[in-house]
C-alpha positions in Angstrom: -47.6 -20.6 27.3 -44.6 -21.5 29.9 -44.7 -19.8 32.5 -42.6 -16.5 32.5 -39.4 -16.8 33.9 -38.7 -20.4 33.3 -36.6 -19.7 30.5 -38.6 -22.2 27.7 -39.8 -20.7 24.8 -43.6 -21.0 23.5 -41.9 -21.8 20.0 -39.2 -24.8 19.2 -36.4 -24.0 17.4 -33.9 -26.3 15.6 -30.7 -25.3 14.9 -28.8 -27.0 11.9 -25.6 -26.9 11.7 -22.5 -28.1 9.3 -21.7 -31.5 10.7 -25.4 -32.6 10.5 -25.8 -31.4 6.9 -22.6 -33.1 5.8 -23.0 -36.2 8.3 -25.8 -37.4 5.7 -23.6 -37.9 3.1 -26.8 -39.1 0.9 -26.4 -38.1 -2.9 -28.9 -38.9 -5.2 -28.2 -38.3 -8.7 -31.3 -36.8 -10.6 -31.9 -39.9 -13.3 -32.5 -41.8 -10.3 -35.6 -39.4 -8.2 -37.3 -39.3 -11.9 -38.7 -42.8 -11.7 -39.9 -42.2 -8.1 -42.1 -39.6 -9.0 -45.9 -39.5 -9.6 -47.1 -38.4 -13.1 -47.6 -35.1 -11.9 -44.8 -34.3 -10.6 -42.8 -35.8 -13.5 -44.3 -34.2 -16.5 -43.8 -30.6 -14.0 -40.1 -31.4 -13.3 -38.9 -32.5 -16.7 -40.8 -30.3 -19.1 -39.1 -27.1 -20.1 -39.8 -23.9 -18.6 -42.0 -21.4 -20.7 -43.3 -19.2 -18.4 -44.2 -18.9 -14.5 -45.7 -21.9 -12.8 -47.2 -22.5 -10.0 -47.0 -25.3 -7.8 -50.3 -26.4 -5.7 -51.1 -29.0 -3.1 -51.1 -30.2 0.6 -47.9 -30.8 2.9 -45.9 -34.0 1.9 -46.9 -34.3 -1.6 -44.0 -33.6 -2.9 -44.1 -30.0 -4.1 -40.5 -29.4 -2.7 -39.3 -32.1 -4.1 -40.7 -31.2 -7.5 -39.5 -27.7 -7.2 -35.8 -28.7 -7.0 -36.1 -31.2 -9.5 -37.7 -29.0 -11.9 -34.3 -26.5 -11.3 -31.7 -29.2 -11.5 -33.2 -30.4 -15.2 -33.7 -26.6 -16.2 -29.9 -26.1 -15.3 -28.4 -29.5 -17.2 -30.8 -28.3 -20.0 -29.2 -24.5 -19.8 -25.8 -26.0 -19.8 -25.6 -28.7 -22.6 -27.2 -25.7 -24.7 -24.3 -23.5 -23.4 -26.9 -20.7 -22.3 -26.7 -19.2 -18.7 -29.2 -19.8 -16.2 -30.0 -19.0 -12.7 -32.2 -20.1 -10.2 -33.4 -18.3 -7.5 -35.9 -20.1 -4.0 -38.0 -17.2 -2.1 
């Protein structure tokens, strides 16, 4: 721990603001993060959604990634069938 009084923290913070989300500018449109993706995470993100899932595995395998794929097919699917549809990340 710093030592008190020297005004540093024990814990780093980042702060994100607006201009560094929109400085990216990166869009990638879905059709094209499909092909990128293991098996695994493919058949989870495409196939439709029956009941709860649950997502397993280590950091940087790709679980987030998955996750938000998995919602963006769920909500094309929703929409070309004209049926509502929500998503909601806890």
């Amino acid at each position: 721990l710093p030592p008190e009084g020297s005004g540093t923290s024990p814990i780093a913070s980042t702060q994100l603001s607006d201009a560094d989300r929109s400085a990216s500018g990166i869009q990638v449109p879905f059709e094209q993060w499909v092909p990128l993706l293991t098996d695994k995470q493919r058949t989870f993100a495409t196939r439709p959604l029956r009941t709860c899932e649950r997502l397993e595995g280590p950091a940087g395998t790709g679980k987030t990634l998955a996750l938000l794929l998995k919602v963006v097919a769920t909500l094309r699917s929703a929409r070309a069938e004209g049926k509502p549809y929500h998503a909601l990340f806890l």
